[in-house]
C-alpha positions as CSV (number, residue, x, y, z in Angstrom):
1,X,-14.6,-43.8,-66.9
2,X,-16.7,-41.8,-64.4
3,X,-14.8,-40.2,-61.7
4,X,-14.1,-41.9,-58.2
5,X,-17.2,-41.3,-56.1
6,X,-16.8,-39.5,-52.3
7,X,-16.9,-42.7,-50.3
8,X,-15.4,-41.9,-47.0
9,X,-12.7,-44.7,-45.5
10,X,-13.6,-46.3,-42.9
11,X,-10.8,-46.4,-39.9
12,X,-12.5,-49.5,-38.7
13,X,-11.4,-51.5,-41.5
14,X,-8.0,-49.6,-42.3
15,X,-9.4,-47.6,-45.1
16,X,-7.1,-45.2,-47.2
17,X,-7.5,-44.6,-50.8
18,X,-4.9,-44.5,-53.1
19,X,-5.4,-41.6,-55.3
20,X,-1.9,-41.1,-57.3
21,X,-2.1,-42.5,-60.6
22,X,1.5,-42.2,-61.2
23,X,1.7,-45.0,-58.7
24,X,-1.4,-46.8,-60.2
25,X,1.1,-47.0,-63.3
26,X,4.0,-48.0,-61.3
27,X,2.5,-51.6,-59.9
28,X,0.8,-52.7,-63.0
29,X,4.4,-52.1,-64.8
30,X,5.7,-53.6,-61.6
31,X,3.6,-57.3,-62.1
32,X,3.9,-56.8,-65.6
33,X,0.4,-57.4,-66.6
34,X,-0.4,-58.4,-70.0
35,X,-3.9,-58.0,-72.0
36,X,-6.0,-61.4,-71.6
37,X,-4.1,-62.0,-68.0
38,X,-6.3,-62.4,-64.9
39,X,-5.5,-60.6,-62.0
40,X,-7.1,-60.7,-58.7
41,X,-7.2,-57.8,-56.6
42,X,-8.1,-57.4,-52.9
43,X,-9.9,-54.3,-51.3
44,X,-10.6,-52.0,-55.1
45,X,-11.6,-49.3,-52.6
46,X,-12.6,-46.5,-54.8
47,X,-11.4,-48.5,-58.0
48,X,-8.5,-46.4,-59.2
49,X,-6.0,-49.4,-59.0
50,X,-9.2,-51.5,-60.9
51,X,-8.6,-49.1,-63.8
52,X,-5.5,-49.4,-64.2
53,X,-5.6,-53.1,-64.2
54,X,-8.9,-52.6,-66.9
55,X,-6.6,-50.5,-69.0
56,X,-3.5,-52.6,-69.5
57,X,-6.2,-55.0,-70.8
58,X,-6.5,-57.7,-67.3
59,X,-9.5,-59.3,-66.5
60,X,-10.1,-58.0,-62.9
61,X,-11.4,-60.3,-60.0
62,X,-12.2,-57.6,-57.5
63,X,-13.4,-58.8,-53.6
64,X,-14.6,-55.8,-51.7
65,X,-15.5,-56.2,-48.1
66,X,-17.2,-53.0,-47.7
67,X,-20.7,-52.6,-48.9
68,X,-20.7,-49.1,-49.9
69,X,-17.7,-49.1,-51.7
70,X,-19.2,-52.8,-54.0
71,X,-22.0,-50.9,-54.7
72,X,-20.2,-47.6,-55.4
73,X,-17.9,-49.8,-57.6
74,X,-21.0,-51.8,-59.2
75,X,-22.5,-49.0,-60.3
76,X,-19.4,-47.3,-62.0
77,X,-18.0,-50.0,-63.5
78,X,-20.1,-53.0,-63.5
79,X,-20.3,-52.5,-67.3
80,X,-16.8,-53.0,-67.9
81,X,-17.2,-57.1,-69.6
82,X,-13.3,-57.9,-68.1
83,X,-14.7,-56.9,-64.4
84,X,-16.0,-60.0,-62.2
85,X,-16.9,-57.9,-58.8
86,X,-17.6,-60.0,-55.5
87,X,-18.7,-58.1,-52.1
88,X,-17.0,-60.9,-49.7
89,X,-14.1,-61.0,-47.1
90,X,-10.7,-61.9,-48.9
91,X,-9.9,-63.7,-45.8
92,X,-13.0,-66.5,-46.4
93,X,-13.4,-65.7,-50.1
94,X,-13.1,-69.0,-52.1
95,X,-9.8,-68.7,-54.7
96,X,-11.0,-72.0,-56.6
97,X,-13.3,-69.2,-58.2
98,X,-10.6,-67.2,-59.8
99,X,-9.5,-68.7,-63.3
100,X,-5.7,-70.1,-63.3
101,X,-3.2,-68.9,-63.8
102,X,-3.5,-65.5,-62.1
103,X,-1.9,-62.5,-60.9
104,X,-2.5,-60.8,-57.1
105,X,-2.3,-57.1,-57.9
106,X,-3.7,-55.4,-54.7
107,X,-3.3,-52.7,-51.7
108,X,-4.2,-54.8,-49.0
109,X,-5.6,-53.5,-45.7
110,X,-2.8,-53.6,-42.9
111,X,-4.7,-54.6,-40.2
112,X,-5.2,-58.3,-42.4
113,X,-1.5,-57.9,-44.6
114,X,-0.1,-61.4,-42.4
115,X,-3.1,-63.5,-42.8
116,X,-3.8,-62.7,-46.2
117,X,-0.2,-63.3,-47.4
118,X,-0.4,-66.9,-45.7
119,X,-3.8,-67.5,-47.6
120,X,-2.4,-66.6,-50.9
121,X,0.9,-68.2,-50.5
122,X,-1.2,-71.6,-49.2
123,X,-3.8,-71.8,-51.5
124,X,-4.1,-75.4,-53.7
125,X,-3.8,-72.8,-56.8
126,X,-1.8,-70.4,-55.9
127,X,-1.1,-67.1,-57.8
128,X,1.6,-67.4,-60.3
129,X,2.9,-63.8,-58.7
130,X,1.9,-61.5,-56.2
131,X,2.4,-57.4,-56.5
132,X,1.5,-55.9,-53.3
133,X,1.5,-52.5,-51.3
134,X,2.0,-53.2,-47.9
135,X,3.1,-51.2,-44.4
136,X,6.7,-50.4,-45.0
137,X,7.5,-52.5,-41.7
138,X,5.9,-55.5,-42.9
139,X,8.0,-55.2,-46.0
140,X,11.3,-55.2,-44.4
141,X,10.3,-58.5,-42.3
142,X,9.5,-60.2,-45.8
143,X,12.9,-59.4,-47.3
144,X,14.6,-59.5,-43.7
145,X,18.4,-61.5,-42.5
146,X,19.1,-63.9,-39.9
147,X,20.1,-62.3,-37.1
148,X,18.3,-58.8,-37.4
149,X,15.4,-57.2,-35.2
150,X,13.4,-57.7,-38.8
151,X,13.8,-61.2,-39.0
152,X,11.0,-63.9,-37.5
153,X,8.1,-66.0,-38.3
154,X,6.9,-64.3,-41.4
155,X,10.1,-63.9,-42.5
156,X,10.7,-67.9,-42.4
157,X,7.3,-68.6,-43.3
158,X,7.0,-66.6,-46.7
159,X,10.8,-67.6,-47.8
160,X,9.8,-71.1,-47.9
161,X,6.6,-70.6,-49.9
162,X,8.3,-67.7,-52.3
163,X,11.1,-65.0,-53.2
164,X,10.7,-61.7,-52.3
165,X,11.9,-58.3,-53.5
166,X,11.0,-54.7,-52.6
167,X,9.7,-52.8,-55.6
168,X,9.2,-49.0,-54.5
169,X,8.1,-47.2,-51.8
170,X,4.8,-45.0,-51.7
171,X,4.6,-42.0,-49.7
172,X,1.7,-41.0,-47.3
173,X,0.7,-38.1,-50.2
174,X,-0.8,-41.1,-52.5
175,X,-3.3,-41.5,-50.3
176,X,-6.7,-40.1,-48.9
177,X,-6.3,-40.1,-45.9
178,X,-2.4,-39.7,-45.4
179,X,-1.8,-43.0,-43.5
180,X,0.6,-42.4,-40.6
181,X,2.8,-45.1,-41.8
182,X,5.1,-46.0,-44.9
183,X,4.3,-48.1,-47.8
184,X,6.6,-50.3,-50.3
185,X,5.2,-52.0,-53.0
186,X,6.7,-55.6,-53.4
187,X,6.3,-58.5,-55.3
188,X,6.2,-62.3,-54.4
189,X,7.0,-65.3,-56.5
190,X,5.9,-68.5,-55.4
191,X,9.0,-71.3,-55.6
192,X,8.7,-73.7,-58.9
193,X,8.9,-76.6,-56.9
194,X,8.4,-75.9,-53.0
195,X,11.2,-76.7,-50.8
196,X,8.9,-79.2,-48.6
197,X,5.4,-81.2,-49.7
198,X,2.3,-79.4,-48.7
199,X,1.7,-81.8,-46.1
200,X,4.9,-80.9,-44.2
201,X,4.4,-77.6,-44.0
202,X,2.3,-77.5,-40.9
203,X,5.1,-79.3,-38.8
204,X,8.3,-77.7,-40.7
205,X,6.1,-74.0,-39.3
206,X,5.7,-75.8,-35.9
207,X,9.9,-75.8,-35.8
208,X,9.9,-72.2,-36.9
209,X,7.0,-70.8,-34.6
210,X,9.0,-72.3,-31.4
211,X,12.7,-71.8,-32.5
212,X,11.6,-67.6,-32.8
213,X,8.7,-67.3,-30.5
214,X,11.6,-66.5,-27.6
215,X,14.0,-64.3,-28.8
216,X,16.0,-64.0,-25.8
217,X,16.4,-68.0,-25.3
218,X,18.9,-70.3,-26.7
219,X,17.6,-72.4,-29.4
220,X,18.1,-75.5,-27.3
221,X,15.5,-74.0,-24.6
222,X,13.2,-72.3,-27.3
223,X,12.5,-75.9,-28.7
224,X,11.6,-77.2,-25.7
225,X,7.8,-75.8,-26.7
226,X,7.4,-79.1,-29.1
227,X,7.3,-81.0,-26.3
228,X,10.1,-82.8,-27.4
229,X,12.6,-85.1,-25.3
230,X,15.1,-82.9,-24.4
231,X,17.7,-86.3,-25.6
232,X,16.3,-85.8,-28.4
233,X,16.3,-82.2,-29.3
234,X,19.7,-82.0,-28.8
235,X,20.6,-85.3,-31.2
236,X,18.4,-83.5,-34.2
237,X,20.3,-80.3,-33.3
238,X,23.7,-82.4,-34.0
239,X,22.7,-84.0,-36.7
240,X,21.5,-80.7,-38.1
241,X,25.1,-79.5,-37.5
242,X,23.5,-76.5,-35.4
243,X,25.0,-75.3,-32.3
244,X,22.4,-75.8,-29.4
245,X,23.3,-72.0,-27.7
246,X,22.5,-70.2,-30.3
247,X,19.3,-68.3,-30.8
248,X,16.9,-68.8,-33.2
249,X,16.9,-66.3,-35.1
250,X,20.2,-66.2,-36.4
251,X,19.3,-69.4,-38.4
252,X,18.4,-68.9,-42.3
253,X,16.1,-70.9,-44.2
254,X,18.3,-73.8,-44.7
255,X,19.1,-74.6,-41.4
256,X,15.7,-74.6,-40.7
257,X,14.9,-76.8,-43.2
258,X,18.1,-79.2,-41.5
259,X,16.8,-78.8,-38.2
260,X,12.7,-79.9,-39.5
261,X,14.4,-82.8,-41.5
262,X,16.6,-83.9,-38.1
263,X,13.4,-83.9,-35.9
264,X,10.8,-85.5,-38.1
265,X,13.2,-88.6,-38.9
């Protein structure tokens, strides 16, 4: 394979290239990719995470958003047979496309790490695992405790979807340009069975989003952004066996899941 062509990032859309193949090695081994498998990845940049994918034997969806860098891409290796290349957005692109089961095996752009996660983790065929570099802060709110500065909405949101574990981290070096922030590579399993029917999951989030989105108030005030009776706030709080004065964020995923259950009945 021809070597990576001198693209320059663009700071506009977060750009910086990984460049250590020693890492390259590290998250294929990390979502354990296996010839035949298909594995989609998000923002190829300059392609050297797309090799590595080609050469443990996956059959790569890439989605590029940046024109340059699909036709750079295009042209290198659009002769590789295992390479299905779309220039789209990853936050619009259509995942009915990619064949199931699959693998997510990507760096993803900071700026769009959140919404990207929640599109993955949502999607009718979701990917069977998820190996992703991310900002080092994001990663410690995915893997985060009750009661810590760490833990909130994202935290919640992805537990109930999936398990999480930090792989490795990846120093600034690895890239072109140096990002001024740290990275960790982690992976993200999607639950068997999910702890609450897709069609709940809108109002279970709901609960989440108002029991942590004021840190400083007791969770009896915080909920008051439902719109709820205060009567009977307090009753599903009871019956949920939580204590009304304490703040939402010391609450872990099952006495979340109490305190949705207690309100919707």
């Amino acid at each position: 394979m021809q070597a990576s062509p001198p693209l320059r990032p663009l700071r506009s859309l977060g750009q910086h290239f990984l460049v250590d193949r020693g890492i390259v090695r590290r998250i294929v081994d990390a979502a354990g990719v296996v010839p035949g498998e298909t594995v989609l990845e998000i923002g190829p940049g300059r392609g050297i995470l797309t090799e590595g994918l080609l050469a443990a034997g996956a059959r790569v969806v890439a989605v590029e958003m940046d024109r340059g860098l699909h036709a750079a891409l295009a042209e290198r290796l659009g002769g590789e047979e295992r390479l299905t290349l779309h220039h789209a957005d990853a936050l619009r692109f259509d995942l009915r496309v990619v064949p199931a089961p699959y693998k997510v095996v990507a760096n993803l752009p900071y700026q769009v790490t959140t919404p990207l996660l929640f599109r993955l983790l949502e999607a009718h065929a979701a990917p069977s695992m998820a190996v992703l570099m991310v900002q080092r802060e994001v990663a410690d709110r995915l893997v985060a405790e009750p009661g810590t500065k760490e833990y909130g909405v994202l935290t919640v949101a992805v537990r109930a979807w999936a398990e999480c574990a930090m792989c490795f981290p990846v120093p600034p070096g690895a890239f072109r340009p140096p990002p001024k922030v740290r990275s960790m590579v982690v992976r993200i399993t999607p639950r068997a069975r999910p702890l609450l029917p897709e069609a709940e999951m809108a109002g279970f989030m709901a609960v989440v989003r108002a029991a942590l989105g004021r840190r400083r108030k007791t969770l009896k005030n915080a909920l008051a952004a439902l719109g709820r009776p205060a009567p009977r706030v307090a009753a599903a709080l009871a019956a949920a066996g939580i204590d009304p004065g304490v703040r939402g964020e010391t609450l872990d995923l099952d006495a979340f899941l109490r305190l949705y259950r207690a309100l919707a009945d």
